[in-house]
N, C-alpha and C positions, 0 to 999 in steps of 0.2 A: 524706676529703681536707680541707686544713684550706683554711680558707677564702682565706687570706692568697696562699694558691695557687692560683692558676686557669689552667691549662692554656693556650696555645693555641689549642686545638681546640677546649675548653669554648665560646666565645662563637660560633664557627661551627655547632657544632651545637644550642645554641641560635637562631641564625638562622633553620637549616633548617625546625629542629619549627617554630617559630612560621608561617614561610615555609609550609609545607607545613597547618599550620591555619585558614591563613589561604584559602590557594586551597580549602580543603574547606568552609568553612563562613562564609566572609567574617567579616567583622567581630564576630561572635558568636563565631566559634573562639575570636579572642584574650581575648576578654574573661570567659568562662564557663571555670571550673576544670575540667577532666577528668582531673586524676590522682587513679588510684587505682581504686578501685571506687565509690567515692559511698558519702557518709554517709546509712544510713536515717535519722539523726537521729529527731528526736521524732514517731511517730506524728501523723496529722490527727485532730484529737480531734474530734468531731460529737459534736450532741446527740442522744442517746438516748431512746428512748419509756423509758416506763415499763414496756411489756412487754419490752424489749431489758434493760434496766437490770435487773431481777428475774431473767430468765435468767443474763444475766451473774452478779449476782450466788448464783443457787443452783450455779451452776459453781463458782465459788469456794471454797463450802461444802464440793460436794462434794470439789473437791481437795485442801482441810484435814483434811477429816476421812481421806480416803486417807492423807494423812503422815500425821496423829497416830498411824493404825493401824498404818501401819510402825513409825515412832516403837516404838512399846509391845512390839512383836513384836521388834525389835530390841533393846530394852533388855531382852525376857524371856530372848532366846539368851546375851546378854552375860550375866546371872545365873547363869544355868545352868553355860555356860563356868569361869565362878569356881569354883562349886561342887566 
């Protein structure tokens, strides 16, 4: 809808939602976004022990080394394939 056009209706039922946020939640309806699903945005990052921090990181590890080893095993089918 282009903007330059607005219905009618448009500002009525904008009233209502508002109207109708407003008796459900007072003054915070209006003011707090609730469309949508909500951004997870950015993780709460905390600080880490040192033993959190090592496990984290041998996870890591371990998860590179899985792709690499696909990596390898897929580039040895695609040879072959050639072949």
């Amino acid at each position: 809808m282009d903007p330059k056009q607005i219905g009618p209706d448009i500002p009525k039922q904008s009233l209502k939602r508002w109207r109708k946020s407003y008796d459900a939640l007072g003054e915070d309806g209006l003011l707090s976004e609730r469309r949508g699903r909500g951004s997870a945005g950015r993780p709460v990052t905390r600080d880490l022990s040192a033993e959190e921090q090592l496990k984290k990181a041998q996870a890591k590890i371990k998860y590179l080394e899985a792709e690499l080893e696909l990596l390898k095993k897929l580039e040895a089918a695609e040879r072959r394939l050639r072949k």
